[in-house]
C-alpha positions in Angstrom: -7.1 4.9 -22.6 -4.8 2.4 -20.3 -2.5 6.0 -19.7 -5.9 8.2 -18.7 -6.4 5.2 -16.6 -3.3 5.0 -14.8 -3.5 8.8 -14.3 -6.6 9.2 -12.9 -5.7 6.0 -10.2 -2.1 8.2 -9.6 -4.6 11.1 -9.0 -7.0 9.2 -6.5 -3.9 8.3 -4.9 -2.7 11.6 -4.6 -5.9 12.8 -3.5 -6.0 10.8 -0.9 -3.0 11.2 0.0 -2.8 14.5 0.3 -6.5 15.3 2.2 -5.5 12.6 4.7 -1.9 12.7 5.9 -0.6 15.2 7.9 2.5 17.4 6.8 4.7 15.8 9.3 3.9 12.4 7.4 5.3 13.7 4.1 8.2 14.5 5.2 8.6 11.8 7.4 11.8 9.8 4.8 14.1 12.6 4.2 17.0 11.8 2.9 15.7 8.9 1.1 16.2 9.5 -2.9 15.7 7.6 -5.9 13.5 4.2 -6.2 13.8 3.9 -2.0 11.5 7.7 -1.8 9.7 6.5 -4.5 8.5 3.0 -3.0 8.3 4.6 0.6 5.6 7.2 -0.8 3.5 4.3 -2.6 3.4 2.6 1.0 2.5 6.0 2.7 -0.5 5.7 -0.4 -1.5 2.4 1.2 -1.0 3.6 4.8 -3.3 6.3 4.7 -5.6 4.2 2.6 -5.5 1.1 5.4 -6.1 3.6 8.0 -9.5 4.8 6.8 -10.6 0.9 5.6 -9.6 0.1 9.3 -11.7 3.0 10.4 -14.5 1.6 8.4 -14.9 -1.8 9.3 -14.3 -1.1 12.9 -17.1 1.5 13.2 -14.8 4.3 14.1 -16.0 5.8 10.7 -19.0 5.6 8.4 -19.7 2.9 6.0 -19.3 5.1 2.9 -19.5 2.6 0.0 -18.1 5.1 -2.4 -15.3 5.7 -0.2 -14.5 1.8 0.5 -14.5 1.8 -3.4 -12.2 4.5 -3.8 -9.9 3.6 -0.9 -9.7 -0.5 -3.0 -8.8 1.3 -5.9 -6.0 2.9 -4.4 -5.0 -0.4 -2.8 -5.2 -2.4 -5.6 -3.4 -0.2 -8.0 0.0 -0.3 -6.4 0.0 -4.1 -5.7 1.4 -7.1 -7.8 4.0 -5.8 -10.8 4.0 -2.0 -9.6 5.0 -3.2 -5.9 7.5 -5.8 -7.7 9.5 -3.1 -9.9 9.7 -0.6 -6.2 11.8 -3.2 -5.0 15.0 -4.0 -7.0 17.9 -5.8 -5.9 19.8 -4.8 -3.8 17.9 -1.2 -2.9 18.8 -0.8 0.7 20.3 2.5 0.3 19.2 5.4 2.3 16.7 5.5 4.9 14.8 2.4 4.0 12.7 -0.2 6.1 12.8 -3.3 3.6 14.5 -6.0 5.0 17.4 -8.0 2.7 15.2 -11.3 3.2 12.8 -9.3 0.2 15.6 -10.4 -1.8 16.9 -13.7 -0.5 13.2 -15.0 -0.4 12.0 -13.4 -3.7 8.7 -16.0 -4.2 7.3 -15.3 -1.0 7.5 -11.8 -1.7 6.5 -11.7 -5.4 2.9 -13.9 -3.7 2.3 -11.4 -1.5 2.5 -8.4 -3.8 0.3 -10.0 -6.4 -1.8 -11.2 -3.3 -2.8 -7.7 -2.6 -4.9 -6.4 -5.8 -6.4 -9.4 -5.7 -7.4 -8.9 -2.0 -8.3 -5.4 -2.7 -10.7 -5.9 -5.3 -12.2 -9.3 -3.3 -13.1 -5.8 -0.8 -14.3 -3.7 -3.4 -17.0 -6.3 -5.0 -17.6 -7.3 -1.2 -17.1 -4.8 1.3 -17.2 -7.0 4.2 -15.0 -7.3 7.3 -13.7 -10.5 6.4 -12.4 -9.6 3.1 -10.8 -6.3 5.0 -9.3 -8.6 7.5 -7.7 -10.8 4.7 -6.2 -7.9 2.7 -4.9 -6.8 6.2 -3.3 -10.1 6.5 -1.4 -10.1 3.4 -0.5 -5.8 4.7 0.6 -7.7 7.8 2.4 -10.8 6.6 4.9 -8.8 4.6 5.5 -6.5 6.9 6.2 -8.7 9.5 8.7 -10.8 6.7 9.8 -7.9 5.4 10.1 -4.9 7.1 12.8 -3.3 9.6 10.5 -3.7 13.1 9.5 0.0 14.5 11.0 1.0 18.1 
């Protein structure tokens, strides 16, 4: 049962993925290989998810409850342990945004991935603004401590 579980999140994942993003976005790490592609399409997962939560909560889409779940789900299932194991020691290789200071400040990293399911299902059980805004801040908090800055 726990597999047909984890498949069917990978596949709401996928789905979401894949009706959302534009081409040009999945295709947007070449050259990356290994664990580095593999993290950087679980964080495209969450992207695309975060975009259409942020649409939601600021008006700029409907407030599909069904969708919010869905979305939670997707958020949710790649935090804490799964987010952990995408980033192993020492996996800067290739064209990668993490930031060495994942490793040289491992517990503030390791609260912030287990911060995030918890977050996302605060969301699901209450789909307010608030609890969006909070599972943003964690989003934002370890991508400002953690991630390469965009030009």
């Amino acid at each position: 049962m726990a597999t047909r579980h984890r498949l069917s999140l990978s596949f709401l994942a996928l789905t979401v993925f894949s009706t959302v993003a534009p081409l040009a976005e999945i295709h947007a790490h070449e050259g990356a290989s290994g664990i580095v592609m593999q993290r950087m399409e679980t964080m495209k997962y969450a992207g695309v998810a975060m975009k259409k939560l942020k649409a939601i909560f600021t008006g700029q889409a409907a407030n599909d409850p069904e969708e919010v779940a869905k979305l939670t789900k997707v958020i949710e299932s790649i935090g804490g342990e799964k987010l952990l194991k995408l980033f192993p020691k020492g996996s800067l290789q290739g064209p990668t945004e993490a930031l060495p200071f994942i490793w040289e400040r491992p517990e503030r990293f390791k609260e912030l991935a287990n911060q995030l399911p918890v977050r996302a299902k605060t969301l699901a059980e209450d789909p307010t603004q608030m609890n969006f805004v909070l599972m943003a801040k964690t989003c934002g908090d370890c991508h400002t401590d953690f991630r390469k800055k965009k030009n």
